[in-house]
C-alpha positions in Angstrom: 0.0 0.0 0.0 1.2 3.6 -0.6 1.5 5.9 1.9 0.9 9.7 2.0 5.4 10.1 2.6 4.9 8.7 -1.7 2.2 11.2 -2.2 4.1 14.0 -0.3 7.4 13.4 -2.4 5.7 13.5 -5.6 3.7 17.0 -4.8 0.2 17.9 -3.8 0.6 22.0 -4.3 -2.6 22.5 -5.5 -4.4 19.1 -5.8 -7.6 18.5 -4.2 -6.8 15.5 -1.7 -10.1 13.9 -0.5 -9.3 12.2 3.0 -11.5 9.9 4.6 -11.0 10.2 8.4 -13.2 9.2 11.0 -14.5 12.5 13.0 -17.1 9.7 14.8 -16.4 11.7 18.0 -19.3 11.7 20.8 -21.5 14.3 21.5 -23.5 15.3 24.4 -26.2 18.0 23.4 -23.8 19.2 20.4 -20.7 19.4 22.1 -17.9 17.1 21.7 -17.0 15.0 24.8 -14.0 13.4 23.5 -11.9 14.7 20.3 -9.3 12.0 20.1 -10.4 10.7 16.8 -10.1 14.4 15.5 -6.6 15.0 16.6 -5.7 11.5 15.4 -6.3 12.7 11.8 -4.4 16.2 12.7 -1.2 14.9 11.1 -2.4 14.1 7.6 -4.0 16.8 7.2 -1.3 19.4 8.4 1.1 17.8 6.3 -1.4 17.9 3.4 -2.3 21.7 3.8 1.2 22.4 4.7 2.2 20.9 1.4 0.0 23.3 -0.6 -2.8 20.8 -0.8 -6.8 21.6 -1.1 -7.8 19.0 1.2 -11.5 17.9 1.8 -12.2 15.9 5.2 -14.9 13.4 4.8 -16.3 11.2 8.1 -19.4 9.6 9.3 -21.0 10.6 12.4 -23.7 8.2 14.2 -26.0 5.6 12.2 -28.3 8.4 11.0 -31.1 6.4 8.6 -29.5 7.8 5.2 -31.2 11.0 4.8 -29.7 14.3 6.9 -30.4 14.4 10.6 -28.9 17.7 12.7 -28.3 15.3 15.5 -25.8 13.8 13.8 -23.8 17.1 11.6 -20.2 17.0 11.7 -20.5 20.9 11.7 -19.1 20.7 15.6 -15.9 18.1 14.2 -15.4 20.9 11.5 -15.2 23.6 14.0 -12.9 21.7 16.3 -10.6 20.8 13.8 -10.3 24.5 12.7 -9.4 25.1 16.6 -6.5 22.1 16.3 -5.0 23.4 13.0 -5.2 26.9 14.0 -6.9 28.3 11.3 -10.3 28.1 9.0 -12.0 25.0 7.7 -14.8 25.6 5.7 -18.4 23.6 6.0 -20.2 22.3 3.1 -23.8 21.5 4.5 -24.1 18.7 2.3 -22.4 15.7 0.6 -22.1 16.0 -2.9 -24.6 18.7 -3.5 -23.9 22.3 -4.3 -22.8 23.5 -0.9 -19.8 20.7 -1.0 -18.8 21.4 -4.5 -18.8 25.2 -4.0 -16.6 24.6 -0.7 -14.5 22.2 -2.6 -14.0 25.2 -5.6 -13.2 28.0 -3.4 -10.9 26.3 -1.8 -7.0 28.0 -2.1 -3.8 25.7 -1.6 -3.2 25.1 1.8 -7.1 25.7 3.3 -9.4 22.6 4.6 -12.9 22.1 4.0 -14.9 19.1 5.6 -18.1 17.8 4.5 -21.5 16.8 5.9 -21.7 13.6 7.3 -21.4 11.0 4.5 -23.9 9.0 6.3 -26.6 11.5 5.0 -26.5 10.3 1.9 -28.3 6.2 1.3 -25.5 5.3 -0.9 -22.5 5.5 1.1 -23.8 2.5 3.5 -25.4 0.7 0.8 -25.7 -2.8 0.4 -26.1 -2.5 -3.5 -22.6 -2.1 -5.3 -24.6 0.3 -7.9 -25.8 2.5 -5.7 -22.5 3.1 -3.2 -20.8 3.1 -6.6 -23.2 5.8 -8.3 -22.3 8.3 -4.8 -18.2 7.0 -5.2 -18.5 8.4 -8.7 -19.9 11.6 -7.2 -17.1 11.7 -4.3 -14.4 11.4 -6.6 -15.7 14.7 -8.4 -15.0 17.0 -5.5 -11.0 15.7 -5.6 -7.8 14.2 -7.6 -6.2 12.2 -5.2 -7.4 9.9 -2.2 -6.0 9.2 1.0 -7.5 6.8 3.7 -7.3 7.6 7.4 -10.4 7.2 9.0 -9.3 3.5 10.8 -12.2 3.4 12.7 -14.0 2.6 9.8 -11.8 0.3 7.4 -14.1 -2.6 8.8 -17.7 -1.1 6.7 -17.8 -2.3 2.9 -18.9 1.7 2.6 -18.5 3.7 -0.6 -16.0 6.6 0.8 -14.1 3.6 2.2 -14.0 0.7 -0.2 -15.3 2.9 -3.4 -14.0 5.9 -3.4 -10.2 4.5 -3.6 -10.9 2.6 -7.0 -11.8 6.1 -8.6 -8.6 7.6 -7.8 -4.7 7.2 -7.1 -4.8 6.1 -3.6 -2.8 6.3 -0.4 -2.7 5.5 3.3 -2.8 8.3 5.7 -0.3 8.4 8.8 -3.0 7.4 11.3 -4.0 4.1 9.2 0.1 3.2 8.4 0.5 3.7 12.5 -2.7 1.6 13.0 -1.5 -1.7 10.8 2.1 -1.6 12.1 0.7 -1.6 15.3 -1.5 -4.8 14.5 1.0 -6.4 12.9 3.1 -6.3 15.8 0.4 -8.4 17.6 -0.4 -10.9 15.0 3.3 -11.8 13.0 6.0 -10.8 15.7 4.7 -10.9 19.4 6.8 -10.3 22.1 5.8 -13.0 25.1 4.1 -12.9 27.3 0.9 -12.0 25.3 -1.5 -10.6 27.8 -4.8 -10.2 26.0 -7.6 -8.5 28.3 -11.4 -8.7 27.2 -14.0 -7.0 28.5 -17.2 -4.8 27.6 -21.0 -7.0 27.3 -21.9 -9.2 25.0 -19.4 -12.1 24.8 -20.9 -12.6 21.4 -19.2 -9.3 20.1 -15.4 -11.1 21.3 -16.1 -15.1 20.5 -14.5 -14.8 17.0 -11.4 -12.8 18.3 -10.7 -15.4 21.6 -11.1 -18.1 18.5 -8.1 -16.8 17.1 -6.5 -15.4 20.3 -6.5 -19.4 22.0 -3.6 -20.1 19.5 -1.7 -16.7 19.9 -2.1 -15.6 23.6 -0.3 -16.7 26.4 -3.0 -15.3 28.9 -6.2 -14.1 28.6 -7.8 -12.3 31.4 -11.6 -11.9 30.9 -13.9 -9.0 32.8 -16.8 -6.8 31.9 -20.3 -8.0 31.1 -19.3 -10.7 29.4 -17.5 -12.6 32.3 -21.1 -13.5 33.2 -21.4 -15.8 30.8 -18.4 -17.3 31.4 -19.1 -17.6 34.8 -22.9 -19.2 34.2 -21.2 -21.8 32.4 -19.1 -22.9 35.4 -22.6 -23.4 37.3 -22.4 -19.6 39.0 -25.1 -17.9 40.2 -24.8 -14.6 38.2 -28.4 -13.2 39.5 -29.7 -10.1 37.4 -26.1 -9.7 35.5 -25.7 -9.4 32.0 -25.7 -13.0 30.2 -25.9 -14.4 27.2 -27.3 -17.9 27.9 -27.2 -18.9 23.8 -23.4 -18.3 23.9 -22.7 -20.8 27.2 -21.7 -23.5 25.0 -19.8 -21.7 22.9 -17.7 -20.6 26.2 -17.5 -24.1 27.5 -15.9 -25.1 24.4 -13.5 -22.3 24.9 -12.6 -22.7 28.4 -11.9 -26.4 27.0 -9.6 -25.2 24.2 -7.8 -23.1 26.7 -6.7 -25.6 29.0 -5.8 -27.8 25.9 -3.7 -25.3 24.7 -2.1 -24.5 27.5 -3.1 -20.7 27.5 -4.4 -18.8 30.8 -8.0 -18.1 30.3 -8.8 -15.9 34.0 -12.0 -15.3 34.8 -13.5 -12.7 37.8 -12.6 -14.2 41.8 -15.0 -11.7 43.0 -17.3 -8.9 41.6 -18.9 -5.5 42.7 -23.2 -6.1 42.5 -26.1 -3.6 43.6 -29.4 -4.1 43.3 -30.4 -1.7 40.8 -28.2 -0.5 37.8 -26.5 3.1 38.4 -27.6 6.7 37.1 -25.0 7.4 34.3 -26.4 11.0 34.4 -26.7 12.3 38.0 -23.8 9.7 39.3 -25.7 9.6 42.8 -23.6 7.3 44.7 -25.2 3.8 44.2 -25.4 0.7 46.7 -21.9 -1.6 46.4 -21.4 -4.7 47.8 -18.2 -6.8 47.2 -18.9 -10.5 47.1 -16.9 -13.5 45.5 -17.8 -14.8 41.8 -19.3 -17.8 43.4 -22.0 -16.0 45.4 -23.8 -13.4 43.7 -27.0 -12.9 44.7 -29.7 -13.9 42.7 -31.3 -10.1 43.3 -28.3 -8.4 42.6 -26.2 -7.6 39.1 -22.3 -7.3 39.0 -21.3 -4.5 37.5 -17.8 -4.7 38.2 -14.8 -6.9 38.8 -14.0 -6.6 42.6 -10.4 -6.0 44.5 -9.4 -9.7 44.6 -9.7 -9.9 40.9 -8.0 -6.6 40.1 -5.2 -7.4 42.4 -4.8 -10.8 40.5 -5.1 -8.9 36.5 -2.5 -7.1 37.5 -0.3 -9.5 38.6 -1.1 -11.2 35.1 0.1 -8.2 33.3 3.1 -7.0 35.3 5.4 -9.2 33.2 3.8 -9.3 30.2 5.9 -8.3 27.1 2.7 -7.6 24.5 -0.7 -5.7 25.9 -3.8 -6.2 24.0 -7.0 -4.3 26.1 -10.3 -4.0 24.1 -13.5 -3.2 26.7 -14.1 -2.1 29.9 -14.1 -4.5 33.3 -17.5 -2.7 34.5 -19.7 0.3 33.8 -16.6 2.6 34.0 -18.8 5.7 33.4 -20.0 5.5 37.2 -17.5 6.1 39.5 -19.1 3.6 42.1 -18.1 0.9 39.1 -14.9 2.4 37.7 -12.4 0.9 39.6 -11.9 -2.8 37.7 -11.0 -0.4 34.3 -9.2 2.0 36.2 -7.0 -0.9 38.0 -6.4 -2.3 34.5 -5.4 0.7 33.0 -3.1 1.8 35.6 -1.3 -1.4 35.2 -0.7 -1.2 31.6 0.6 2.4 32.4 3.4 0.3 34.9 4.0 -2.1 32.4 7.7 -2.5 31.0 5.9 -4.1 27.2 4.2 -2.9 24.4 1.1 -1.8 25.5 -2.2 -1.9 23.2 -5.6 0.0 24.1 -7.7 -1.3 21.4 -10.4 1.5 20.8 -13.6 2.2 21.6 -15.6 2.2 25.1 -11.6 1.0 26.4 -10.0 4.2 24.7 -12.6 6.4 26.1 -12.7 5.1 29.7 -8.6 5.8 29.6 -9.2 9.5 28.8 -12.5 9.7 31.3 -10.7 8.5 33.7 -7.7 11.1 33.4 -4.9 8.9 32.5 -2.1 10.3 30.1 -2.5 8.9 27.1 1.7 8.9 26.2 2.1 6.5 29.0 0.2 3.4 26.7 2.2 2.4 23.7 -0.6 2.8 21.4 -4.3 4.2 21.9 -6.4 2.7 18.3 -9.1 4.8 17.3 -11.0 1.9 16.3 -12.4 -1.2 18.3 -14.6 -2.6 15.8 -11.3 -2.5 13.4 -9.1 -4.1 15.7 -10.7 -6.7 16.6 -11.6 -7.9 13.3 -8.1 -7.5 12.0 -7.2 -10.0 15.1 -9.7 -12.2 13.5 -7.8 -12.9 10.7 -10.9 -10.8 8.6 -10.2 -9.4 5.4 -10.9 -5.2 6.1 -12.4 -4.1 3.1 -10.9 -0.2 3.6 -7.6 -1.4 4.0 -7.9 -4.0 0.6 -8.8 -1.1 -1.0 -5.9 0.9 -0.7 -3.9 -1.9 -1.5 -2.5 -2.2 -5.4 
């Protein structure tokens, strides 16, 4: 695949570079609760504009239903990005239409425009290869040159993503070339011990990546909603905690491979449970009660791993050489349940190896919960991504930008 140093060398003063990043930031009543997918794309596109480009941001934005929703504008990503480079990006209320192309043309070298959310338009989701292919055709119209970066993203057969690169000479941006390097380092070269942590709900979102992980990872340390289920199948009470009573077989043929293979597969020794789930909103303190794995009441729900079992991931990742970490131990986002997440994260902060924070709800519990980001090796910007390129799965954005 070509990267943007090619596309650099060979000139940009005055080409319109079209760069697919993904500004799929959160939002809480229009303002931006977390921009670290905005300044993850601040590198391409400094070094584009600095380069004399005319470059045109592109993104998604929620799962509006393909038709424009304010809820969902990229308007407050376009503004924020102008704050990060320091100067004026323009805003093209629409895709394709006349507002984008009359951004696009007034353009100078140097200036950014982004956008609306692609999403507004039925075609770039599509499941017909006409139809994303009719709105790729109108993409590549507003630019000369292409330049993926939006990672968190490289997993959706979408037209801007898979496309948009076949209409036009193509190249990876820095935040995608820092994203595969980093995945290669956990799937061709690993460094042992290979620590793998798992956490977040539904075990049915992680069974695919633990198939592949059982033949890779030395240990696997397992928390979150999903360590209910896991639980359940060694005959647990788990009481009113999340569980997915389909998937129990599917675990206890894991467990089984595990201890075949020889790799650690660590469930919760204890868990924190109250009766009623928390207010995410208020935060009002909410009733805690520490109790061991095997006796959770059948009236109460766990909601997060308790001390025994933090004290004992973290002994599991002091020496580890390679960190993987993709989803939260418990509902990190009260602070009655943050501690599992926080006692995880602080140990990958002590850790002497390569450290791995694979994206989503896991990258936005370290920055809610004040660590510094420079003390992980590497952040992702995209769970979904990561997890399927663990999988072994084919990514259809990064195919695309291959020749």
């Amino acid at each position: 695949m070509k990267t943007i140093d090619e596309l650099l060398s060979a000139g940009v003063d005055g080409k319109r570079v079209f760069v697919r990043a993904d500004l799929n930031v959160p939002l809480a009543d229009g303002v931006i609760t977390d921009d670290g997918r905005i300044r993850a794309v601040l590198p391409t596109v400094k070094a584009l504009a600095d380069a004399g480009a005319k470059v045109v941001v592109a993104s998604h934005l929620g799962r509006p239903k393909g038709a424009p929703d304010p809820a969902f504008s990229l308007r407050p990503a376009a503004d924020r990005l102008g704050e990060l480079l320091g100067a004026p990006v323009a805003f093209a209320e629409d895709t394709v239409g006349p507002a984008a192309r009359a951004a696009v043309d007034g353009l100078r070298p140097g200036q950014v425009a982004v956008i609306e959310n692609l999403r507004f338009n039925p075609g770039e989701t599509s499941k017909d290869d006409a139809e994303r292919g009719a709105f790729a055709d109108q993409l590549a119209a507003l630019a000369d040159v292409y330049v993926g970066d939006g990672f968190g993203a490289v997993h959706r057969k979408h037209a801007s993503v898979y496309d948009l690169p076949a209409r036009l000479p193509h190249y990876a941006g820095y935040l995608i070339t820092t994203e595969v390097g980093v995945l290669k380092k956990l799937t061709e070269d690993v460094q042992r011990p290979y620590v793998v942590v798992l956490g977040g709900a539904k075990v049915s979102d992680k069974l695919a990546v633990i198939d592949q992980l059982l033949g890779k990872a030395d240990r696997l340390l397992i928390g979150g909603g999903m360590a209910y289920t896991f639980l359940k199948a060694k005959g647990y009470e788990v009481g009113k905690s999340l569980l997915q009573e389909d998937q129990i077989p599917a675990v206890e043929e894991y467990m089984e491979r595990a201890e075949k293979f020889g790799v650690e597969l660590l469930l919760p020794v204890d868990a924190v449970v109250s009766p009623d789930f928390p207010d995410l909103k208020t935060k009002a303190p909410a009733a805690t009660t520490p109790v061991a794995a095997d006796a959770i009441p059948a009236d109460q729900e766990a909601l997060d791993i308790g001390p025994e079992t933090r004290k004992l991931y973290a002994a599991k990742l002091a020496d580890a050489a390679t960190v993987f970490w993709n989803g939260p131990m418990g509902v990190f986002e009260h602070p009655d349940f943050a501690g599992g997440t926080r006692a995880v994260a602080q140990a990958l902060t002590e850790s002497q190896g390569f450290t791995v924070v694979g994206g989503g709800d896991s990258a936005a519990a370290v920055r809610t919960l004040g660590f510094d980001e420079s003390a992980f090796g590497h952040i992702s910007t995209g769970g979904g991504a990561s997890l399927e390129y663990l999988e072994g799965k084919t990514l259809p954005g990064l195919a695309a930008l291959e020749d």
